[in-house]
N, C-alpha and C positions, 0 to 999 in steps of 0.2 A: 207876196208870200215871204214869209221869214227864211233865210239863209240857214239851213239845216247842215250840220256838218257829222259825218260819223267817222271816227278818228279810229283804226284797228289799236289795240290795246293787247298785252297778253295780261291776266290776271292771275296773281299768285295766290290761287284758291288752293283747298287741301284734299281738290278731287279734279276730275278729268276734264272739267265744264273751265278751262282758259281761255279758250278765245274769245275776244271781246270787244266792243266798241265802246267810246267815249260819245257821248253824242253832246252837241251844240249846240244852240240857236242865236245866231248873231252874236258869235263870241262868247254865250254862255253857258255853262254845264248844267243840262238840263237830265240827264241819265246817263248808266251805265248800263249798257246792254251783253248779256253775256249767251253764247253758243252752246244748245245745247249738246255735249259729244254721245260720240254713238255707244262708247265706255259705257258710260251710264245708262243713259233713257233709248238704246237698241230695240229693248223688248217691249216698252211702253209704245215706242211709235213716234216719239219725241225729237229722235235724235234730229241733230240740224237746224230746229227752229231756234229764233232766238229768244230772248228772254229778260225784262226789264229787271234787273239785279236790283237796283235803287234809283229811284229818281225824285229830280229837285224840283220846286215850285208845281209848275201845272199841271208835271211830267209826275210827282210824289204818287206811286197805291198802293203806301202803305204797309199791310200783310199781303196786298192782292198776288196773286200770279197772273198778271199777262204776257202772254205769247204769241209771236208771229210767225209766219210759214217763212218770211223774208226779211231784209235789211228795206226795199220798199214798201213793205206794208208796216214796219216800226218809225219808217219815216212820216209816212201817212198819219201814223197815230199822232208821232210826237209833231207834227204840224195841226191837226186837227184840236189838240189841248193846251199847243200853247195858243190859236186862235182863239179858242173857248174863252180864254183868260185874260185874253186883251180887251176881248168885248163885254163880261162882266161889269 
């Protein structure tokens, strides 16, 4: 398995959604993942998940929005796609 790293980050967004990771895989930046705050998404039901901001190579969706309940189930992802990509 790839060496996944999630680095805390704060992001100088222009709304309450700052906390953040850097994420890795074997020394690479493969996403930034960002928190969602209770500020914001309280009412939707949101708040606390996290939230793929942008991501590089395997890790890229786009326009997508994906979201996790957790920091281990974004790791699961971003293990799952960059395996994807190795075995293309």
């Amino acid at each position: 398995m790839d060496n996944i790293t999630l680095q805390p980050v704060q992001i100088a967004s222009l709304c309450a959604d700052t906390d953040g990771r850097i994420a890795f895989v074997d020394g690479k930046l493969v996403a930034v993942l960002v928190r969602l705050s209770e500020e914001l998404h309280g009412a939707d039901g949101r708040a606390g998940q996290w939230c793929v901001e942008v991501g590089f190579g395997a890790c890229d969706v786009g326009v997508l929005s994906v979201r996790f309940d957790g920091l281990d189930a974004a790791r699961r992802w971003i293990a799952e796609r960059t395996a994807m990509a190795t075995t293309a």
